[in-house]
N, C-alpha and C positions, 0 to 999 in steps of 0.2 A: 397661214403660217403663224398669222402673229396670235390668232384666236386661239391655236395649240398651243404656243408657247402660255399663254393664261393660263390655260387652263392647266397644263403640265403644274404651274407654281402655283395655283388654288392645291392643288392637289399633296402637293409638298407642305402649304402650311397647314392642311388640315391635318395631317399627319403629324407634324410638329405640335399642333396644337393637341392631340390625341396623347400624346408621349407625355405632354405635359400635365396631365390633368391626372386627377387621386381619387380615388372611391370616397364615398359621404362617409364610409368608416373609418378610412385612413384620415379625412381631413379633421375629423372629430378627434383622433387620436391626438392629432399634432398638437390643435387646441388645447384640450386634458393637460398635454407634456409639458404644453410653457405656459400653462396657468399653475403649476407644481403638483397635478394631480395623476400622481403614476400608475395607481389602479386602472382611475375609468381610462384611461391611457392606454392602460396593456392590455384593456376586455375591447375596445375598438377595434386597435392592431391588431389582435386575435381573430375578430370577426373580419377584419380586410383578408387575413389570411387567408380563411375559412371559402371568400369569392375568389380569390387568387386574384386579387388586383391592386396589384402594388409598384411604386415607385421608384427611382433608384435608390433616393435617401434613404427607403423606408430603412432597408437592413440595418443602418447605421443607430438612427432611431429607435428601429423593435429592441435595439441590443441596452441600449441606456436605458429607457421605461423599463426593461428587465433588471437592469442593475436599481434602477433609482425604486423599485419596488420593494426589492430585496432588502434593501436598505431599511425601508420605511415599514415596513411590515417586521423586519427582527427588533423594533421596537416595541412590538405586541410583548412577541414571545421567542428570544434570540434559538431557543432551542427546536421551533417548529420544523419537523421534516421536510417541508413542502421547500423549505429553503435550500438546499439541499439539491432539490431538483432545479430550482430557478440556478442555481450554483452551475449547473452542470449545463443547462440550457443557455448560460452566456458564456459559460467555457466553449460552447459548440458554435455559436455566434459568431464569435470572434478569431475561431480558427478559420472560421468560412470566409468572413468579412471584418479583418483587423479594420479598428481603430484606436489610436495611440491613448486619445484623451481618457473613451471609454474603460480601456483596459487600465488605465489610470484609476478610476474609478470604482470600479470593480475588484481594483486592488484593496482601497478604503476600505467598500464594503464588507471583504472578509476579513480583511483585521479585525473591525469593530464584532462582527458575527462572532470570531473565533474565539478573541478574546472574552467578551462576552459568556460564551460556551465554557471555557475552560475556568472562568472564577463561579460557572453553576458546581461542578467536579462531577465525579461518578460517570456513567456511560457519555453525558452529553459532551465532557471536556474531551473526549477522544474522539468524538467528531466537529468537536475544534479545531483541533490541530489538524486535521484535514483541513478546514478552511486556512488556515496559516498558512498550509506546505503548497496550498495553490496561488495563492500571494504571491509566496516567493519563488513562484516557477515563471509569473509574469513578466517577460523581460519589458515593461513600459510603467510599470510600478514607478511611487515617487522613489528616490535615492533616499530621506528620511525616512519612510516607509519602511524599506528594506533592511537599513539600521533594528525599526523596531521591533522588525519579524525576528530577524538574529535573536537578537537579545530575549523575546520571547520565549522562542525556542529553547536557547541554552537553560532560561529559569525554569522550564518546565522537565527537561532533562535531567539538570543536576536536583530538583525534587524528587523524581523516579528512581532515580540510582539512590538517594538516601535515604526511601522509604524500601529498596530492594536489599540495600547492605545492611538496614536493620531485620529485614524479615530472614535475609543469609546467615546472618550470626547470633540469630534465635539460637536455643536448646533445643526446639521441635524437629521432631524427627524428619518430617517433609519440607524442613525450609531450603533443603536445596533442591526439591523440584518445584518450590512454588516461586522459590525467587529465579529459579531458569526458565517458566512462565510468565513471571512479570517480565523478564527481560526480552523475551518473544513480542510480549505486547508494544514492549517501547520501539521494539526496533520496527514492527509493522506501521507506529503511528506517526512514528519520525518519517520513517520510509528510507531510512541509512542505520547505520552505526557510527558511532565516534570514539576515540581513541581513549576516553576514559570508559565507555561502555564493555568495549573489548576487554580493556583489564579486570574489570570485574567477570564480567563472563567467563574470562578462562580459569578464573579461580570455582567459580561454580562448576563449568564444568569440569574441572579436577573433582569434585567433591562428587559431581553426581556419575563419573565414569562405569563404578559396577551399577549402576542402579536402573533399572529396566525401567525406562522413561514411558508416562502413557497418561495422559490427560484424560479421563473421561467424564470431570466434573461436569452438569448440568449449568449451561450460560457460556460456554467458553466460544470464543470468538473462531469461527470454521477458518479463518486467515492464520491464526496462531497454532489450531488442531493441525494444519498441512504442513507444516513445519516440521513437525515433531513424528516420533515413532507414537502413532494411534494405529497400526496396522497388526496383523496376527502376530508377524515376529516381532521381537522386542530385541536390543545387543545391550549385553553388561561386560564390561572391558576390566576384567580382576588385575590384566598387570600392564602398563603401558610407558613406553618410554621410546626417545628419540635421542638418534648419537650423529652430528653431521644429519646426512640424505637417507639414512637408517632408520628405519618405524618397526619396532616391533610390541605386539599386542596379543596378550591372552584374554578370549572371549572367549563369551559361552552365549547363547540364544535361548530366549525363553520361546516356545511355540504358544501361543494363544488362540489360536484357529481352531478348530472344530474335527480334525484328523493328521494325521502323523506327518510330518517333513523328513527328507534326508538333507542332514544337515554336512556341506563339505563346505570345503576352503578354497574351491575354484567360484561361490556367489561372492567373492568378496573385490570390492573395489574401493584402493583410498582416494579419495581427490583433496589436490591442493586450493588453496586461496584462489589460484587462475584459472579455477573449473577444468584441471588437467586432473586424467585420471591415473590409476600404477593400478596392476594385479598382481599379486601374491608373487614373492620371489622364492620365498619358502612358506611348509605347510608342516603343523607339527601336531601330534594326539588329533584328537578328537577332528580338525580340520582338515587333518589329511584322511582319517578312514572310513569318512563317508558315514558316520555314524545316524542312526535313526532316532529321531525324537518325537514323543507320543505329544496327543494334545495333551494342555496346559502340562506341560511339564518342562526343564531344562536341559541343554546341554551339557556334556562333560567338555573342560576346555580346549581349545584349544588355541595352538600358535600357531601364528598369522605375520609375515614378515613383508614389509615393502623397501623399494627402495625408489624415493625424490630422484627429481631433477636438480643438480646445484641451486642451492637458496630459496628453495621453495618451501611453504609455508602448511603443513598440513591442514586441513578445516575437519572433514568426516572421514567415518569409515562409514561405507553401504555392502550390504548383505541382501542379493536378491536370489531369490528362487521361486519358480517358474511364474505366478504372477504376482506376487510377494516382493514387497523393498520396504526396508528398514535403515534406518542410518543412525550413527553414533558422532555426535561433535564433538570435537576436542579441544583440549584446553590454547 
């Protein structure tokens, strides 16, 4: 009995001692990490991976040599794509395997990246602020920090709106669909709106209501095209006004598609600000009689009448037919 009982607890510390022990690549890593070298650090960890023989700490470790990499390599060249993906490989990290400190860290690192990015300008500042707006999604960020995300943010905002309200109050005939473009772009790179944005926008889109909206310059950003009417139909809103829960609107539809539409007033739907939708309450000319429209060519108008919920805020009209949707935003 007693000889089992031995052998039983030989057998438990072997296993303990099994639990405890690292692969030659994982112990190389660790080495690498607290000599400050986070490369050959992250090419070790990588190859532990690779055997699948790993530690409990490793997680915590593979996640910081990835931030402390990131770091040290946007020193090269803060606009490298590869950052980008190291970016997203410690955002994945650390959803798996929080830790406070690292996520702290990681914080640093995209401020320094973003900012960085954003004083290069031109394509790379807008994958800046992608690194800012994940900053500040971190809730383990320092509190200083977070101060200088804000503040970031806001000076790159109020740059965008004054380089927009000067392209809006151009003479040029397309400065309101190009400053209703820039302002597509800011709101995808913020990833919100803000209360001085709105006000400019609804003046633009007052200006741009008849104007059959369609992006199809060469370069333009596929997040900013899904927004907007790039589809066959296009809406241009000749007469528009709101009285109380009352919307009434004279459209007319360009077809741009490649054969004829029938164009009626039962595709149309308004939705408000709360993504609540209304259908047509009345239907007037052209909206009510099903009229036919050849390709490239337009509508004759028609009136299109909704009625809101108390205090609700119109956004768009959308205009679908059969597999066709188009939408109009409103001021």
């Amino acid at each position: 009995m007693k000889e089992k009982a031995w052998l039983l607890g030989g057998i438990t510390l072997a296993l303990a001692l099994l639990a405890g022990c690292k692969s030659a690549q994982e112990a190389a890593g660790d080495k690498f990490r607290k000599a400050g070298d986070p490369i050959n650090s992250l090419m070790q960890y990588e190859a532990a991976l690779q055997r699948g023989e790993v530690s409990k700490e490793f997680w915590d470790n593979y996640a910081l040599v990835n931030v402390q990499a990131m770091a040290f390599r946007s020193q090269e060249d803060p606009s490298a794509e590869f950052l980008d993906i190291l970016k997203d490989t410690v955002s994945s990290l650390l959803a798996q395997h929080p830790n406070p400190a690292t996520e702290a860290e990681f914080a640093k690192a995209l401020y320094n990246i973003g900012i960085a990015r954003i004083n290069m300008g031109g394509i790379v500042a807008e994958r800046g602020v992608n690194f800012l707006r994940t900053a500040a999604a971190l809730p383990n960020k320092p509190p200083e920090l977070g101060a200088q995300i804000d503040e970031a943010m806001k000076t790159i905002t109020n740059r965008a709106l004054s380089d927009i309200q000067d392209v809006f109050g151009s003479s040029e005939e397309t400065a309101g669909i190009v400053a209703d473009y820039k302002m597509n772009q800011l709101a995808l790179q913020l990833g919100k709106t803000t209360p001085e944005m709105n006000a400019l926008w609804s003046k633009i889109r007052q200006k741009n209501l008849s104007t059959y909206l369609m992006y199809d310059l060469e370069g333009l950003l596929p997040e900013v095209d899904a927004r907007i009417n790039k589809y066959a139909l296009l809406l241009g809103i000749v007469k528009y006004n709101q009285s109380g829960n009352k919307v009434n609107a004279q459209i007319k539809i360009f077809n741009g598609g490649s054969g004829p539409i029938r164009y009626t007033g039962k595709g149309f739907l308004l939705y408000d600000k709360e993504g609540n939708s209304y259908p047509p309450t009345s239907l007037l000319g052209a909206a009510k009689k099903n009229d036919i429209v050849g390709s490239r060519d337009e509508s004759k108008t028609g009136g299109v009448s909704f009625t809101l919920n108390n205090g609700a805020e119109p956004d768009f009209i959308e205009y679908t037919f059969e597999n066709y949707s188009t939408r109009k935003y409103l001021p």
